[in-house]
N, CA, C and O of each residue as an XYZ file, in Angstrom:
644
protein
N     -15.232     46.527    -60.672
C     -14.638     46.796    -59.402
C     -15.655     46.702    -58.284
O     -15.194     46.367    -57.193
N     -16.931     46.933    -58.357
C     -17.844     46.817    -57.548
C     -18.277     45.372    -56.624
O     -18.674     45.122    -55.486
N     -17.891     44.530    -58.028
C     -18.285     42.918    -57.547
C     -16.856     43.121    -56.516
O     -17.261     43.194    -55.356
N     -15.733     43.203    -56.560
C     -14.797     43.453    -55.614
C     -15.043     43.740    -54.050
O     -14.967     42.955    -53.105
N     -15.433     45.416    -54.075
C     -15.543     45.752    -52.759
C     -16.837     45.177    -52.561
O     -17.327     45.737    -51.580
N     -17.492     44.466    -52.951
C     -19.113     43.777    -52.480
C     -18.677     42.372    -51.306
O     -18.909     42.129    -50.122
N     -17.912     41.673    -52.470
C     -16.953     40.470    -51.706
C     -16.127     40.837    -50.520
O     -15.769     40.029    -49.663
N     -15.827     42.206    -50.531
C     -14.564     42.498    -49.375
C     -15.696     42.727    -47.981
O     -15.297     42.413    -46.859
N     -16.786     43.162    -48.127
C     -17.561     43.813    -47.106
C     -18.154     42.607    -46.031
O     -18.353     42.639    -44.817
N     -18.391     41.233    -47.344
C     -18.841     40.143    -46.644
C     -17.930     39.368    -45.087
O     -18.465     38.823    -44.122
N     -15.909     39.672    -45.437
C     -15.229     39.378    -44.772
C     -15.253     39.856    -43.150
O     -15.027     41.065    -43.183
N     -15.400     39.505    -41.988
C     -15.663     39.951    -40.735
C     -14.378     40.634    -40.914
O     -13.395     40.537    -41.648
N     -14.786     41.367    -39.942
C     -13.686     42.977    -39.250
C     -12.712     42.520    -38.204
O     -13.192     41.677    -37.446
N     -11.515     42.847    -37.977
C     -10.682     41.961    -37.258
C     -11.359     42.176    -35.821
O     -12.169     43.041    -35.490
N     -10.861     41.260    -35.150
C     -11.244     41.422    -33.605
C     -11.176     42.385    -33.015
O     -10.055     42.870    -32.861
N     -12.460     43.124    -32.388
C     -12.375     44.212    -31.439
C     -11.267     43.885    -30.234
O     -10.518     42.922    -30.065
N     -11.527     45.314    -29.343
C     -10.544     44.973    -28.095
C     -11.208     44.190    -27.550
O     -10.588     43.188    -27.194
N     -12.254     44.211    -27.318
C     -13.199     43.484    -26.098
C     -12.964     42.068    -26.422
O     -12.518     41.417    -25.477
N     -13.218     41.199    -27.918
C     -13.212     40.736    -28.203
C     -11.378     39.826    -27.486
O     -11.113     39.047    -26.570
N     -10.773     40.364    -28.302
C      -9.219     40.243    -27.484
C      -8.844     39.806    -26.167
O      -8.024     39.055    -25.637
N      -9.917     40.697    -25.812
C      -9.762     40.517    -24.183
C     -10.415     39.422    -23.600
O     -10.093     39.346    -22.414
N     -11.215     38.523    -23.947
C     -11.911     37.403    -23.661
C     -11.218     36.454    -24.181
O     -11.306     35.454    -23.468
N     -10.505     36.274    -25.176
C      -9.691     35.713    -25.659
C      -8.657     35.261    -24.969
O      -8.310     34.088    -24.822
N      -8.057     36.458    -24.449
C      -6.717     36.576    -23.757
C      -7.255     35.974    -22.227
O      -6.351     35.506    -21.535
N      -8.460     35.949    -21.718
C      -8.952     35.444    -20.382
C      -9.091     33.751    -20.615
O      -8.532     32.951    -19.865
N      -9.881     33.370    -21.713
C     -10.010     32.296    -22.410
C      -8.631     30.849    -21.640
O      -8.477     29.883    -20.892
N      -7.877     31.975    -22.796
C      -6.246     31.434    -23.244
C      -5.663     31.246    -21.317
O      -4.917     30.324    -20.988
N      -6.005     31.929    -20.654
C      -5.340     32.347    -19.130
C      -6.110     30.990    -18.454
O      -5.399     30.107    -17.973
N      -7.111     30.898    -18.440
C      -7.939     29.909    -17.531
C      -7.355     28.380    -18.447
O      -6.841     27.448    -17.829
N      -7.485     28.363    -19.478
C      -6.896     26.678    -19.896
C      -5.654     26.847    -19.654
O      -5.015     25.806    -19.497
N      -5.142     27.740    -19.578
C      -3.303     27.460    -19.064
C      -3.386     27.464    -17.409
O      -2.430     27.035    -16.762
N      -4.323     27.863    -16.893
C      -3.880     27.705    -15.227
C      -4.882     26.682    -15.153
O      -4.883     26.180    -14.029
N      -5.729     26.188    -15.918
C      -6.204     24.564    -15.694
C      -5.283     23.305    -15.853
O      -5.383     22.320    -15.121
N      -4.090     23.461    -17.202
C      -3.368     22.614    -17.367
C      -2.170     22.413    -16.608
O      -1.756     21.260    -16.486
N      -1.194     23.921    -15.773
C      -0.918     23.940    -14.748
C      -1.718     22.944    -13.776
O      -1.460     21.747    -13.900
N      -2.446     23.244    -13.042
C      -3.022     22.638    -12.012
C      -3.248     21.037    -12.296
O      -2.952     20.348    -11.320
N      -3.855     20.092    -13.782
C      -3.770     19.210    -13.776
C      -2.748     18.441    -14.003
O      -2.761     17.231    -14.231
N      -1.432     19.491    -13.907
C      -0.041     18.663    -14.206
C       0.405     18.131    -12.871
O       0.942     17.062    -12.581
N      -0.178     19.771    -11.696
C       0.163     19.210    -10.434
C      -0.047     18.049    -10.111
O       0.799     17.250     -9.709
N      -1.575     17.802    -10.311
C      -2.235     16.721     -9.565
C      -1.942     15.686     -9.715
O      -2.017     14.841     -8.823
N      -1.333     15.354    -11.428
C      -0.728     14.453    -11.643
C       0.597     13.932    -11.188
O       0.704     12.733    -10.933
N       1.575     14.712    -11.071
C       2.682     14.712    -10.524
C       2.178     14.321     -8.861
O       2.634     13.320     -8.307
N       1.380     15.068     -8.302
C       1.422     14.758     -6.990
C       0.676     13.395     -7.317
O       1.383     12.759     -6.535
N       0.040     12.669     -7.702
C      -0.190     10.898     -7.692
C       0.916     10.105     -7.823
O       0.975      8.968     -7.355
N       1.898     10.699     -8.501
C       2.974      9.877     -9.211
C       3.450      9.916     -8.221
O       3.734      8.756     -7.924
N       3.817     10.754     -7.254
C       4.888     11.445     -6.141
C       4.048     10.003     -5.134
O       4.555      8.883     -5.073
N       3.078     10.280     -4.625
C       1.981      9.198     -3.745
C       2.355      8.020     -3.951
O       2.777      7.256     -3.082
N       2.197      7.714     -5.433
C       2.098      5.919     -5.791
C       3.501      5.642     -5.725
O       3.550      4.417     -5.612
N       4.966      6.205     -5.734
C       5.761      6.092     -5.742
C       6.171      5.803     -4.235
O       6.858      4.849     -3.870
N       5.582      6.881     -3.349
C       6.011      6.504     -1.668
C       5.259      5.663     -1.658
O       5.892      4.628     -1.445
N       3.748      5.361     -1.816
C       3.150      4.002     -1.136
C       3.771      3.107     -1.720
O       3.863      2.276     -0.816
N       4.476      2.494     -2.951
C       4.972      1.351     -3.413
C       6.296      1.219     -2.508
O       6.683      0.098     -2.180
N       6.942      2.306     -2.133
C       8.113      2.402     -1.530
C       7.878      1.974      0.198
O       8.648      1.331      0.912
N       6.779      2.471      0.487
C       6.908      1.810      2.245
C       6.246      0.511      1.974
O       6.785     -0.382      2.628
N       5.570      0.225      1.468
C       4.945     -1.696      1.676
C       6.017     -2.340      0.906
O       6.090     -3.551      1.113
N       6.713     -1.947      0.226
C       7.627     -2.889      0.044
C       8.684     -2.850      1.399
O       9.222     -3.837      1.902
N       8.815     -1.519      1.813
C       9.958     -1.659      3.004
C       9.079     -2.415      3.906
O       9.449     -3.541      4.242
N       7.867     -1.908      4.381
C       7.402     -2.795      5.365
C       7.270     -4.349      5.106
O       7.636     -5.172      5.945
N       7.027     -4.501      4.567
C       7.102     -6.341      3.448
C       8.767     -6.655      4.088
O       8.899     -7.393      5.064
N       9.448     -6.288      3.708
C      10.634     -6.406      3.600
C      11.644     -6.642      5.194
O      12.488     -7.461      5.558
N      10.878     -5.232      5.907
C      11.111     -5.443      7.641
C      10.367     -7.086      7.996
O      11.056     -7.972      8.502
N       8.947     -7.293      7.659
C       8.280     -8.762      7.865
C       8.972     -9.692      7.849
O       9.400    -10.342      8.803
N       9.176     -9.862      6.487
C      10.002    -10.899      6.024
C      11.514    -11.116      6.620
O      11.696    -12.299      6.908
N      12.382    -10.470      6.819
C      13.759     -9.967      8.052
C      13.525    -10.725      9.420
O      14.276    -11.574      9.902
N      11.934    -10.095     10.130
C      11.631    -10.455     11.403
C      11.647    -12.029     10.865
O      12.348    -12.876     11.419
N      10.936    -12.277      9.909
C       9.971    -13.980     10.029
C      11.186    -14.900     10.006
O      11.281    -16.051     10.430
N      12.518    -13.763      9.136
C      13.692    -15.644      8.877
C      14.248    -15.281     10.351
O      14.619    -16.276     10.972
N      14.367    -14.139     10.983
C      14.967    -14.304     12.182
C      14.411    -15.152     13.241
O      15.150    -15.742     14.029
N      12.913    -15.244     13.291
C      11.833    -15.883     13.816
C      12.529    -17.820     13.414
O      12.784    -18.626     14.309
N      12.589    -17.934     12.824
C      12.540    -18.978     12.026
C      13.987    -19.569     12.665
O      14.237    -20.727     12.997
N      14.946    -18.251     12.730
C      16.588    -19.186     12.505
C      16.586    -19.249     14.558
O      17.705    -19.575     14.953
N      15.927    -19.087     15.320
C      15.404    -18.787     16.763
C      15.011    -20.258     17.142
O      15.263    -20.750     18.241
N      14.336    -20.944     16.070
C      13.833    -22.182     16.198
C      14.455    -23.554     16.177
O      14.817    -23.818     15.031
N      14.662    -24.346     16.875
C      15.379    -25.468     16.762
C      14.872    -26.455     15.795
O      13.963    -26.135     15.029
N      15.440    -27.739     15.772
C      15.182    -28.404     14.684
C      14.069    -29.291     15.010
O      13.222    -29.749     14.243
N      14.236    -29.504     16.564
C      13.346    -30.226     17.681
C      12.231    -29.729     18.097
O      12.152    -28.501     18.147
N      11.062    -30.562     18.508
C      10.187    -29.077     18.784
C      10.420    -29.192     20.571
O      10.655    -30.162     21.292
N      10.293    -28.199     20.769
C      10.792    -27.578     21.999
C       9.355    -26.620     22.445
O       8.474    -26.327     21.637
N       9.356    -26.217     23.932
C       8.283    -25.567     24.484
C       7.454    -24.398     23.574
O       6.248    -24.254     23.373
N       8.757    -23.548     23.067
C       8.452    -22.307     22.303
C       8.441    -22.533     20.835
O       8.907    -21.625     20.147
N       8.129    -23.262     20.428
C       8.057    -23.525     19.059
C       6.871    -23.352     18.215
O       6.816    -23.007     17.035
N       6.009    -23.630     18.964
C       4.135    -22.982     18.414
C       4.167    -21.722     18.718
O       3.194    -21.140     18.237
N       4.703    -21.201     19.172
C       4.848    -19.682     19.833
C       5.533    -18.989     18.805
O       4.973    -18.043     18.252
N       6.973    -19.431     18.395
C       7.439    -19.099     17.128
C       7.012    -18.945     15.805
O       7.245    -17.965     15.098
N       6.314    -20.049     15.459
C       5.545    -20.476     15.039
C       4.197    -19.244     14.169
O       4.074    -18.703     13.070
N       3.483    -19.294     15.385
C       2.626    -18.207     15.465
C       3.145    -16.984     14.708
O       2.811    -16.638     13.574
N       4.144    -16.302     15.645
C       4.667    -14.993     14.856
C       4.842    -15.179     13.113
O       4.524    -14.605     12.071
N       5.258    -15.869     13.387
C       5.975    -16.452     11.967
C       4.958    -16.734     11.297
O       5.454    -16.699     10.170
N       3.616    -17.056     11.108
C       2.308    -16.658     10.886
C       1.821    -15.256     10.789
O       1.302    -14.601      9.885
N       2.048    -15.094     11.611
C       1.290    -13.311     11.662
C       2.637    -12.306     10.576
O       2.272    -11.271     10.018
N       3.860    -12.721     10.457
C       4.306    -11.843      9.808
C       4.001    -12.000      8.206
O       3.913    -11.181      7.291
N       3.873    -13.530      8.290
C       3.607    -13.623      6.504
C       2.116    -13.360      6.025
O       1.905    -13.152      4.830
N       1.055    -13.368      6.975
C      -0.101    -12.695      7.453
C       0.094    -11.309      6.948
O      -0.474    -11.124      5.872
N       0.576    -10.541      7.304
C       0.821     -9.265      7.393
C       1.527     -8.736      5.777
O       1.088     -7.883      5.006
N       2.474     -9.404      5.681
C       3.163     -9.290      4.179
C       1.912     -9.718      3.313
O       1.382     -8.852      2.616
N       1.464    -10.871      3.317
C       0.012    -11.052      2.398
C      -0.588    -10.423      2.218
O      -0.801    -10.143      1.038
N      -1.472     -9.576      3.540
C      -2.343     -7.949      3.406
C      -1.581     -6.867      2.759
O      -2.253     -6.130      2.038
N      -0.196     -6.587      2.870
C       0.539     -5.659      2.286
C       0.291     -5.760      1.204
O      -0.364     -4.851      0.695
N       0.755     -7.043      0.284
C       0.995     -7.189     -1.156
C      -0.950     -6.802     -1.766
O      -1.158     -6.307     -2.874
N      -2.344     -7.230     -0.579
C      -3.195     -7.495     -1.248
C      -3.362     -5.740     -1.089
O      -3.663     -5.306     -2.201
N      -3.286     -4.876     -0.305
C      -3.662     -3.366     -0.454
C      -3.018     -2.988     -1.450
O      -3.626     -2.270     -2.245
N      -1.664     -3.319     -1.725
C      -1.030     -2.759     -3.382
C      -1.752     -3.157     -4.242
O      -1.807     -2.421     -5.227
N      -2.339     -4.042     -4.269
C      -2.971     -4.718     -5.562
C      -4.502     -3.606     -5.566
O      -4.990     -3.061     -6.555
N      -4.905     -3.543     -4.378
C      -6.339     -2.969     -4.492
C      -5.695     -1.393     -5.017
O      -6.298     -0.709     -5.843
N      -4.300     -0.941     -4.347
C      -4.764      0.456     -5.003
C      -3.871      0.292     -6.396
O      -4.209      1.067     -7.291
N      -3.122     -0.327     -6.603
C      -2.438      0.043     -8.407
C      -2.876     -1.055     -9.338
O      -2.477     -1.259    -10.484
N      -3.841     -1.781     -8.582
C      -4.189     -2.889     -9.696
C      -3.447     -4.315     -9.718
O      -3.361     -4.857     -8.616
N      -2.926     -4.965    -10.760
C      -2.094     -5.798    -10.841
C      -0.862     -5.917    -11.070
O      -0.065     -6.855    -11.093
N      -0.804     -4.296    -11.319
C       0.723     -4.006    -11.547
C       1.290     -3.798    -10.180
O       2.508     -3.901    -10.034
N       0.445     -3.486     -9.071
C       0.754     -3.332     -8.003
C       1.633     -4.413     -6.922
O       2.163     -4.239     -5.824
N       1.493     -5.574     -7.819
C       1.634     -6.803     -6.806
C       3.082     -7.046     -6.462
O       3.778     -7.443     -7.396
N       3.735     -6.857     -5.136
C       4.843     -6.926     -4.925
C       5.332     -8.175     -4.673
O       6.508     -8.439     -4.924
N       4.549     -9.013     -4.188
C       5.077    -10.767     -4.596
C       4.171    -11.431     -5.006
O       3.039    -11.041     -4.721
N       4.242    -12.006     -5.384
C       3.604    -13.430     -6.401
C       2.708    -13.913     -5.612
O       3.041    -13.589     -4.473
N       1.681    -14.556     -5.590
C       0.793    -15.147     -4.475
C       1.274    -16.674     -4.639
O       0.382    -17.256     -4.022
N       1.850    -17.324     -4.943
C       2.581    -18.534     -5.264
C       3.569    -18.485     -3.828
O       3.671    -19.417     -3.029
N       4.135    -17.390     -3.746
C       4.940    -17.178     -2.550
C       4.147    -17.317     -1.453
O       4.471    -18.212     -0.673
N       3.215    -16.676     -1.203
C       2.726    -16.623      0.324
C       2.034    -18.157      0.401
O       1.969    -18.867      1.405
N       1.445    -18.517     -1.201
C       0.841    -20.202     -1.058
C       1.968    -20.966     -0.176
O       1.665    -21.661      0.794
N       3.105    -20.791     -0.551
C       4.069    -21.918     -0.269
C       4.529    -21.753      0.938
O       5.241    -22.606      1.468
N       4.114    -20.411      1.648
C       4.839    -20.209      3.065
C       3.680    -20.893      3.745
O       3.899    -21.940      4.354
N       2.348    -20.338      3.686
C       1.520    -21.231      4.206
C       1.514    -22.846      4.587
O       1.487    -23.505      5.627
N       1.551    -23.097      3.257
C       1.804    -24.691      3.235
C       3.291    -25.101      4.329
O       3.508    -25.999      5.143
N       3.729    -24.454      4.050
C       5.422    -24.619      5.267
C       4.580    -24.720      6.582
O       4.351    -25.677      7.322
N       4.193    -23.391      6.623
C       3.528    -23.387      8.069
C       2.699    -24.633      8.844
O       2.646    -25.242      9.913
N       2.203    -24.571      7.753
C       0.791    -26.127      7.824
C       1.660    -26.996      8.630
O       1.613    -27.202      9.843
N       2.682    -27.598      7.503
C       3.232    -28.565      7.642
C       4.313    -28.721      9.062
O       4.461    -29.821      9.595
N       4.838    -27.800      9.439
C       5.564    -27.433     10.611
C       4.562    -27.694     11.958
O       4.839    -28.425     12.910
N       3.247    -26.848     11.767
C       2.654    -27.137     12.897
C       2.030    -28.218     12.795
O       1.401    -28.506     13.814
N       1.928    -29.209     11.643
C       1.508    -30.693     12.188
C       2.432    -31.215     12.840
O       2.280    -31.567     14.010
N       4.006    -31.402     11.905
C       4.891    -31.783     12.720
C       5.177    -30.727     14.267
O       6.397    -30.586     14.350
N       4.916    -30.455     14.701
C       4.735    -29.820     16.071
C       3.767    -30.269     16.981
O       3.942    -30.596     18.155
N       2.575    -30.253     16.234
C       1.346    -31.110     17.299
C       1.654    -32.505     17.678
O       1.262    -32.979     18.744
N       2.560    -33.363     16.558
C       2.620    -34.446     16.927
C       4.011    -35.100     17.445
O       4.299    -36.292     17.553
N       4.698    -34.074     17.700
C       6.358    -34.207     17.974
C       6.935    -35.494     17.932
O       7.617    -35.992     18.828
N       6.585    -36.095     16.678
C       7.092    -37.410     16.661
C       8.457    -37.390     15.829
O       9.286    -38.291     15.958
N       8.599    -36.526     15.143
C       9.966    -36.083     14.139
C      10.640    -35.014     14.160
O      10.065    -34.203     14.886
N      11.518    -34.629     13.753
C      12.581    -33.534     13.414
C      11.733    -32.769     12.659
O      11.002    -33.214     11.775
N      11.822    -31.583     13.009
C      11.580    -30.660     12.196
C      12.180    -29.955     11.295
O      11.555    -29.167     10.585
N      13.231    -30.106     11.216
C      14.592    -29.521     10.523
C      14.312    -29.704      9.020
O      14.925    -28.833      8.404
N      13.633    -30.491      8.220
C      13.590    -30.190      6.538
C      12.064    -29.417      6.298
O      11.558    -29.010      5.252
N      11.623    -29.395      7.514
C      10.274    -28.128      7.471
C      11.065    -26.772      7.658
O      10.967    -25.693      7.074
N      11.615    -27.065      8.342
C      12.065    -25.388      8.591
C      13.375    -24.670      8.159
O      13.962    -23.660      8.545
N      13.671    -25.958      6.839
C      14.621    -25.535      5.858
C      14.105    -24.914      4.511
O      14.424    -23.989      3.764
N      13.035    -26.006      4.588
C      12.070    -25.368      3.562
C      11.398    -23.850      3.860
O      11.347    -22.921      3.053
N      10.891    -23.861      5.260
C      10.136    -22.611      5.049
C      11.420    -20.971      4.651
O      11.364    -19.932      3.994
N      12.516    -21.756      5.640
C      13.850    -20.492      5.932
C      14.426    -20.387      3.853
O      14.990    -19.407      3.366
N      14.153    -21.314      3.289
C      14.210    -20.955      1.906
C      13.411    -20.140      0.846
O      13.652    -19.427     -0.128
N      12.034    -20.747      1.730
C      11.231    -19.613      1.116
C      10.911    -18.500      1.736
O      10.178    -17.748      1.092
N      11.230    -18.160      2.783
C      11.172    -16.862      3.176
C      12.268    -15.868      2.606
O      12.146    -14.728      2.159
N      13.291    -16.617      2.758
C      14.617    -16.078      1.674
C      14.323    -15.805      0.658
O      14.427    -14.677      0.176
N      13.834    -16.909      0.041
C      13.162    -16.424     -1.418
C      12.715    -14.927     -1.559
O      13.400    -14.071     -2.119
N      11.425    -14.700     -0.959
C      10.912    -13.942     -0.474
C      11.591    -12.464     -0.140
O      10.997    -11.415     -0.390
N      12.875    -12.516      0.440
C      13.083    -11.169      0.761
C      14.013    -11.078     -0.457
O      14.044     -9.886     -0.764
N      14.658    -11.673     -1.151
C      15.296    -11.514     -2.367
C      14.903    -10.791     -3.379
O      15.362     -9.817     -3.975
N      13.615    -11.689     -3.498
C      12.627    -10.990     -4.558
C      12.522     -9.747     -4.437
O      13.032     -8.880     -5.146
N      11.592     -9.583     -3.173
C      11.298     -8.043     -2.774
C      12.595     -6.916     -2.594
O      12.442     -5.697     -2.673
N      14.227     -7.783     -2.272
C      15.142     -6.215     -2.566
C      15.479     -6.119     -3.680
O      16.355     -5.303     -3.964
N      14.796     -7.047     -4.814
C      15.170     -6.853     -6.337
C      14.477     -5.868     -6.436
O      15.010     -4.859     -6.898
N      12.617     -5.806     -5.915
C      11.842     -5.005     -6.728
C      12.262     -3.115     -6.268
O      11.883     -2.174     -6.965
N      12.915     -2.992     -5.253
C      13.567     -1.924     -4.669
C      13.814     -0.982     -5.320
O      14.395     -0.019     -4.819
């Protein structure tokens, strides 16, 4: 019986209070740490959710202004037509920087249009203001093309909505 209580003496003594009580402080601080990093998380999600939500609306107002810009324009070039023109530049300008700040803050998942899109509005543009500098032709299958891809364009973007 001796080898018995010899073995029992080796076993630690249950936890003091004190002991308990550090425990119980322990247990309190990782639960109001995991609280707090649920917030933080939630509040990013809450963030990345409104910033994806206004550059796409703002993208979306751009693109609205640019075909209205566009349907303003005759087929002819006329006084105000580089002027049109212009805007109609600066808005797809503007949608380009939009789509490139999404990209810088969510990465590549961020990208709200294709860069294939803004290639091809460009190239419209190009091509419009040559035919403009040299007003020797109609402009009307330039600025069917571009009014298609700007369409394009806002389609896409009230899909991603």
């Amino acid at each position: 019986m001796s080898r018995y209580t010899q073995g029992m003496q080796s076993v630690p003594p249950v936890m003091n209070q004190k002991g308990q009580k550090v425990l119980l402080i322990v247990c309190a601080v990782l639960l109001l740490g995991c609280v707090a990093l649920g917030s933080v998380v939630g509040h990013t999600a809450v963030f990345k959710s409104n910033t994806d939500k206004q550059l796409s609306q703002r993208m979306l107002n751009c693109v609205s202004d640019a075909i209205a810009e566009v349907n303003r324009m005759s087929s002819v070039v006329s006084s105000g037509t580089a002027t049109r023109l212009g805007v109609v530049r600066q808005y797809v300008y503007c949608m380009d920087q939009m789509n490139q700040i999404s990209i810088s803050l969510h990465g590549s998942s961020g990208r709200l249009a294709p860069q294939e899109a803004f290639d091809a509005l460009y190239n419209d543009i190009e091509a419009f203001e040559t035919l403009t500098q040299t007003a020797t032709s109609s402009t009307l299958d330039v600025r069917t093309l571009l009014l298609t891809h700007l369409t394009n364009l806002q389609m896409l973007l009230s899909e991603g909505r």
